[in-house]
N, C-alpha and C positions, 0 to 999 in steps of 0.2 A: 315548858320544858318536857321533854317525852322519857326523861330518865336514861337516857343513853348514855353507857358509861364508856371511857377511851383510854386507850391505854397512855405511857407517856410519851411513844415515838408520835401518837397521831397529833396528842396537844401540840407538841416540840413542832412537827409542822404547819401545824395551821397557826400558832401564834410567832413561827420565825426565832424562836427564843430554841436555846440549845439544851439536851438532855439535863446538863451539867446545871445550866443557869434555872432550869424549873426544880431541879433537887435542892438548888442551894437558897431558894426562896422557900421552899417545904422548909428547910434547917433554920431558916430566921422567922417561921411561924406566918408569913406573907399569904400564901394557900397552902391548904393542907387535903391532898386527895380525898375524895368523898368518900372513896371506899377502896378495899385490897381484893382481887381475885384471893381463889384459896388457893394461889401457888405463892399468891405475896404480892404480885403485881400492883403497881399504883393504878387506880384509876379513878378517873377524874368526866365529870358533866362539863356540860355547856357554862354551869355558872363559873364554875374552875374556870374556864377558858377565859370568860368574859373578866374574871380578876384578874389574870394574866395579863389580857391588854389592857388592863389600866396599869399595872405596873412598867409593864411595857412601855407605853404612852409616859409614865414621870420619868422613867431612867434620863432619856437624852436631854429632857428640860432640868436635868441636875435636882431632884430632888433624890435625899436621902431615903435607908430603906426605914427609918423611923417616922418620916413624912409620908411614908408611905401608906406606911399600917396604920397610922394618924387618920387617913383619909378614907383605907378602908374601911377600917371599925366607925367611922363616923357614917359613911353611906352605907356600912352594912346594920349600922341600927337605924335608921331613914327607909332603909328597905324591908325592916324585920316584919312588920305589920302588927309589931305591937302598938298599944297607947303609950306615947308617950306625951309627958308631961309636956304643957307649953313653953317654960326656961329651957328645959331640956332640949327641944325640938328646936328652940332659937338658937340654941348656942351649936347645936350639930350644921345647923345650916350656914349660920356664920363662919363654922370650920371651914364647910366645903367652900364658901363663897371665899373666903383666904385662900387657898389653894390656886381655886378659878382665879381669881387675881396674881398671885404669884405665876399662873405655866402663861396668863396673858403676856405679865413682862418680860416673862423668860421667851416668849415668841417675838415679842419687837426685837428684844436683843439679839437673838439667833439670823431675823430679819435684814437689821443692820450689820452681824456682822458677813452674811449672805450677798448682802449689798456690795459689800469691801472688796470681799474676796473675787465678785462678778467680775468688777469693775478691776482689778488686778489682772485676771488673764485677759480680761480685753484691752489692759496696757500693754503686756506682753505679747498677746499677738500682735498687735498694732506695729512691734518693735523688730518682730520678726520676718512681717511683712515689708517693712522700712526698708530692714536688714537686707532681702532678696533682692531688693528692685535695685537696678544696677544707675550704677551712681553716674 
């Protein structure tokens, strides 16, 4: 990381997420800016960003914002580069491997129901096509 810091409009576009939804993840403790300009400004690194899209990344697979922070404090002490204990390190990895398993399922089912909805306008056009060709 080269320490570059960004303010919130630059995060807000490069992660797609809105001023509003990056302040209100700061207010439920999800990220919290690395540092303030001395006018007050938030400002936020690359690792900021990189927690971003992982929140990003669980919204739409319906995880909570408790499951959230679950997962980060789990990979953000996997990432700490401290020792940790061996129970300890098994049971953070089994967290994340729960996780992994849960956005798995939650992707078959988005899959299926992706599938549904495909298959749905291509009855509808089918019907509309039907519809034009003169009887």
């Amino acid at each position: 990381m080269d320490g570059k810091h960004m303010q919130i409009g630059e995060v807000a576009a490069r992660t797609e997420l809105s001023l509003r939804t990056i302040r209100h993840y700061e207010e439920t403790g999800l990220v919290v800016p690395s540092a303030r300009s001395q006018g007050g400004f938030r400002l936020y690194t690359e690792a900021d960003v990189a927690r971003l899209m992982v929140i990003r990344r669980m919204k739409p697979l319906g995880f909570t914002l408790d499951q959230m922070r679950d997962l980060l404090e789990a990979t953000d002490r996997l990432d700490s580069g401290a020792e940790l204990p061996p129970g300890e390190r098994a049971d953070l990895l089994e967290r994340v491997r729960g996780y992994q398993e849960a956005a798995q399922r939650r992707v078959a089912e988005l899959r299926t129901q992706l599938a549904r909805a495909e298959e749905f306008a291509t009855t509808l056009g089918e019907r509309l096509a039907a519809a034009r060709r003169p009887s």
